[in-house]
N, C-alpha and C positions, 0 to 999 in steps of 0.2 A: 274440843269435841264439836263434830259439826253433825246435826241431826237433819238428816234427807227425808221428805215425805214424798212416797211417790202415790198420786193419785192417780187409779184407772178406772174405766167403766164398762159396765153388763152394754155390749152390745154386738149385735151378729156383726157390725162394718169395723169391732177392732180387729186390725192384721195383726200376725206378728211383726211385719213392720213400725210400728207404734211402738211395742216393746223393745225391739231392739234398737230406736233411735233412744228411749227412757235408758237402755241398760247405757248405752255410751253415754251419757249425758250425764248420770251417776259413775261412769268413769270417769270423766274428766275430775271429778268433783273428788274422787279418791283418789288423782293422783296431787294436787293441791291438800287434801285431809286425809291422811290416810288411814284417820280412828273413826271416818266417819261411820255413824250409825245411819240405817234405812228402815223406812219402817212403810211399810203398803197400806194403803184406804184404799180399797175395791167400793165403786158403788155401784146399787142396780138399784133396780125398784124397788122403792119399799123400807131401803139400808137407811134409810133415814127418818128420826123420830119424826113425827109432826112435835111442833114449838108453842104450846097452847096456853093457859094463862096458870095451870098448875107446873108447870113446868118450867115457865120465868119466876115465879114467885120461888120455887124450890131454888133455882140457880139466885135469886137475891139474895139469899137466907146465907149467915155465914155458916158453913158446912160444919162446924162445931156443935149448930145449934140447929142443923136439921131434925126433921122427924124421918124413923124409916121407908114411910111413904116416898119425902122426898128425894131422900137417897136414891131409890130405886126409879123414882120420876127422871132424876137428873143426870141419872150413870152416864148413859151415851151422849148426852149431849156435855159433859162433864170431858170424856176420852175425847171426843170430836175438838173441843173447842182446845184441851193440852195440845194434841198435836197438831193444830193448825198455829197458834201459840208458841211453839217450843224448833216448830221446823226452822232453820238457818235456808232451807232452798226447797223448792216445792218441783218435782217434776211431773207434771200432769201429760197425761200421754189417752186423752179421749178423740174421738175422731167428730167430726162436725156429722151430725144426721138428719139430711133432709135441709141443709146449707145451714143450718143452727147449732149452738153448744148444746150438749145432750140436755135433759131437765133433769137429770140425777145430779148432773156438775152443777148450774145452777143453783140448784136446792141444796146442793151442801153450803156452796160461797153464802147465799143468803141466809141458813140456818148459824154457819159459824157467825156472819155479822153483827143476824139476831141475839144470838145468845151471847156475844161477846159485851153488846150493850148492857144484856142485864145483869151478867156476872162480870165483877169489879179484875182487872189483872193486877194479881197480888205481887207482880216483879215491880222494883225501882224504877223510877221514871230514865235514870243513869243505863241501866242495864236495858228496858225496852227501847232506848235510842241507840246502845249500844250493837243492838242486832239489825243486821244489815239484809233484810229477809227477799230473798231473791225466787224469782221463778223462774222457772225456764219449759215451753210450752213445746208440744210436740206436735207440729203442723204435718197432717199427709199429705200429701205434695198429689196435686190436682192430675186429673186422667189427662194425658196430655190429646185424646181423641176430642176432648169437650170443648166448650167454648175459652180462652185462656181469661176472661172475667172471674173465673172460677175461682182460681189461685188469689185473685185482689179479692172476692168476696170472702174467699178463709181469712184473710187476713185482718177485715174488716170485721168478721168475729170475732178473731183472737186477739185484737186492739181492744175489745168491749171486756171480752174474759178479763184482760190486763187491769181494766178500769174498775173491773169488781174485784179484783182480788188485792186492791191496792186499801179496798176497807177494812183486809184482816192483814195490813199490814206487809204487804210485799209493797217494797222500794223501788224493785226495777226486775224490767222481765227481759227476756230473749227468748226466739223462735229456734226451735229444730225442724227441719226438715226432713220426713222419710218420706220413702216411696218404694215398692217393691225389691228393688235390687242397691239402691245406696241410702246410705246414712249422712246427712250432711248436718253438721253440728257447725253454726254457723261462726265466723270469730269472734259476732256480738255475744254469743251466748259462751264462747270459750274466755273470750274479754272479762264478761261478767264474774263468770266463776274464778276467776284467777282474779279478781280486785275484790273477791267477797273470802278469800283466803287471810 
């Protein structure tokens, strides 16, 4: 079983191009697994808890031995941290706003990191080396009217996203390229996903 997480974001500059580079990309991925499951994290504003000091304390507490307070303190950051945890391949498909990774995508990678440290991952040290947890990022391919810097400075953000998502456990990333009229799914990222089979 291969669990896909696909992460998008609330914003006016996603196209459907973004989406349909994410929908191929999860093809490739089911024709190498073809039980794969998907499971969508939408973020906008707001979709994410604040991580305050009742809310690591509830995530330290063995969940046996919570109070109902904590339960309902830790739910969502509880579901957050499963499937950042449990995904075999992440396809994040947010668009750069204003040359920057949105702050909704940030706030999640540093919310999963946060809360990763204070709740213990209860898999085998065997089975979490065993998951080969891959990303694959969905770059919209720069106006080609603008200055061509544009494209190297996507890139130089989508190298940063790489480096923080490597805290929750991605191994190795690759770019997709969209742009209004084509879909380019690069062979690093078709490479990838056929060696994470």
């Amino acid at each position: 079983m291969c669990n896909v997480l696909l992460v998008t974001c609330n914003s006016d500059a996603t196209a459907a191009s973004l989406r349909d580079a994410a929908s191929e990309a999860i093809h490739v991925v089911k024709q190498f697994h073809q039980d794969a499951r998907v499971r969508e994290r939408h973020l906008f504003d707001g979709a994410i808890p604040l991580l305050d000091l009742s809310t690591i304390e509830a995530l330290k507490t063995c969940p046996t031995r919570r109070s109902a307070k904590q339960w309902k303190t830790a739910a969502v950051t509880d579901m957050l941290l499963y499937e950042a945890r449990s995904a075999d391949v992440l396809v994040i498909a947010v668009p750069l706003v204003g040359g920057c990774i949105p702050r909704e995508l940030s706030h999640w990678v540093e919310h999963i990191c946060l809360a990763g440290d204070a709740m213990p991952d209860n898999r085998t040290p065997a089975e979490r080396s065993a998951q080969n947890k891959i990303a694959i990022v969905v770059i919209d391919s720069a106006d080609p009217e603008h200055d061509r810097s544009v494209g190297s400075d996507q890139l130089v953000q989508y190298d940063k996203l790489g480096e923080q998502l490597r805290a929750i456990g991605v191994t190795e990333s690759a770019h997709v390229r969209s742009d209004a009229h084509h879909i380019h799914l690069s062979q690093a990222a078709r490479r990838l996903i056929a060696t994470n089979s």
